[in-house]
N, C-alpha and C positions, 0 to 999 in steps of 0.2 A: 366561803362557806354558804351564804348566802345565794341558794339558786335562783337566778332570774325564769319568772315564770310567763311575764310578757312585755314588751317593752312599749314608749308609747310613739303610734307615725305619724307622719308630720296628716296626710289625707287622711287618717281615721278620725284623726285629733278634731278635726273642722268640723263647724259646725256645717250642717245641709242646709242651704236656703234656699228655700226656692224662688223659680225664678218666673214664676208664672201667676204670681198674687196670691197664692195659699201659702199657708201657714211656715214656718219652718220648723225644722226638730234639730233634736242636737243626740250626741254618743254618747251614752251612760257607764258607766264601770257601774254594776250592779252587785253589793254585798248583803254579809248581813250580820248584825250585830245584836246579842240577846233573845234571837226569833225574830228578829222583826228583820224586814227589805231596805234598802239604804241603795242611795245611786248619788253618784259625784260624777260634774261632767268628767269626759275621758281626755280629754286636753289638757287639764290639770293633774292628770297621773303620769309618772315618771315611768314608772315600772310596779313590779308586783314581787315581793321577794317572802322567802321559806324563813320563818323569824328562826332568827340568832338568840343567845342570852346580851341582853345590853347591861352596860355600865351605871350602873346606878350616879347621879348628880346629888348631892346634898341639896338640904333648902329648895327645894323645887314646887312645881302644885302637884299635888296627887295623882292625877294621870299624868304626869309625867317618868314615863320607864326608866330614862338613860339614854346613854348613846350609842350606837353602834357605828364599825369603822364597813362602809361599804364602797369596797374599794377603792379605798385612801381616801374617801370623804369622811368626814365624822356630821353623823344625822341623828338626828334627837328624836326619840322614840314616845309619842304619845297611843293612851291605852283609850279608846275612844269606849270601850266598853265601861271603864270608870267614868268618864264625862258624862257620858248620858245614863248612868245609876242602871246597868243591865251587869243581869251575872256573869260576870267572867267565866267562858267553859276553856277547858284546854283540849283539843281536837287535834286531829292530825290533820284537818281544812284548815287550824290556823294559816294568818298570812300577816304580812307588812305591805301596805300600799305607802308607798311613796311616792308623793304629792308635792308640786311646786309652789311655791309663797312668795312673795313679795322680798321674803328677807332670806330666801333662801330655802333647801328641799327642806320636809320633814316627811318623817314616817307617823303608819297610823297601823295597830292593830286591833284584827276585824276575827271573828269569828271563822267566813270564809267568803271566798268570791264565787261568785255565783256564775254571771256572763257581762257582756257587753252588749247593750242594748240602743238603740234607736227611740226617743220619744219625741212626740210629736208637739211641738209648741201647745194646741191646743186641748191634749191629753192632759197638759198641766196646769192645777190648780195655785197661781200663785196666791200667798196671804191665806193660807187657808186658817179660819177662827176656829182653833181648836186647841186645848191644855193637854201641855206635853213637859218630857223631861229634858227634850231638847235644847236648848237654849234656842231664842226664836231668831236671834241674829244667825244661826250657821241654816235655816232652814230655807232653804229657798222656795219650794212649797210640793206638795204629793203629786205624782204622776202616776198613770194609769197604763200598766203593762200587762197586755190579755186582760185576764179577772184580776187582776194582783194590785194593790198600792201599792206604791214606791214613795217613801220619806226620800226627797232632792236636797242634799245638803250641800251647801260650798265648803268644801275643804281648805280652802286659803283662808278661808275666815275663824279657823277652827280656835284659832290662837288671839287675845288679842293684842295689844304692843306690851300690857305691865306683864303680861304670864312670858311672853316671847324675851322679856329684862328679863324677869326672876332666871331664864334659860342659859342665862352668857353663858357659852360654851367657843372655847377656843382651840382650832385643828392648826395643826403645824402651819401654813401657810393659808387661814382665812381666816377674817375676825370675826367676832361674836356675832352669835345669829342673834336678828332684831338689831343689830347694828350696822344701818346703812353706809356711813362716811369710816371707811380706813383703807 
């Protein structure tokens, strides 16, 4: 049910380095969440899918949705627009970015996707000293596309190991996410 709306390639996914002593850039998946611009590299996204209704988990943190069955995966659905205290809209640009982690995929829902972009290592403001609802561990720091800022967040980091426990979730044939050894 879940329509794939782009998937990710191994050449887009790579970062650009140059190879001549200038700077290098890397491939942005550019959304948006609340009004506001958001970009995660494009190497860390899986795919882009049409949200589903997910399975609600007891006992979970608050942005956590549920899970959804995405073909014969079972992936845990976090609400990034709860994370970062912005208003939930319900649109028809909804989407599910599903994103790779350490301990396995997770999905994330966004507002809408916007494009895939190119920024330029030196376009990007890492550390940037400013008070946010972010959490400043997922921020990697603002880049500059056209006139536009872009919030750079890492998506792998979205989670950290106690929220990823509270998560155990077990799919017929793989063990709990955030559990490395089974």
């Amino acid at each position: 049910m879940g329509t794939e709306h782009m998937s990710k390639s191994s050449p887009e996914a790579a970062p650009e380095k140059a190879t001549d002593g200038q700077s290098s850039s890397h491939r942005y998946l550019l959304f948006n969440i609340g009004g506001q611009l958001f970009g995660t590299l494009l190497r860390h996204v899986r795919e882009i899918v049409t949200p589903v209704p997910t399975k609600p988990i007891p006992s979970t943190v608050p942005h956590f949705l549920g899970v959804i069955n995405l073909r014969g995966k079972i992936i845990g659905i976090l609400d990034l627009r709860v994370l970062f205290a912005a208003e939930p809209l319900i649109t028809e640009k909804l989407a599910f970015v599903i994103f790779d982690t350490d301990d396995g995929p997770l999905g994330a829902v966004v507002d809408s996707v916007e494009s895939v972009t190119t920024i330029e290592e030196a376009a990007t403001e890492r550390n940037p000293t400013i008070a946010t609802r972010i959490p400043l561990n997922y921020l990697v720091g603002i880049g500059h596309v056209g006139n536009k800022l872009v919030s750079i967040i890492n998506l792998r980091r979205i989670l950290s190991d106690e929220e990823l426990t509270k998560m155990q979730i077990q799919g017929p044939d793989q063990p709990p996410i955030g559990n490395k050894s089974a």
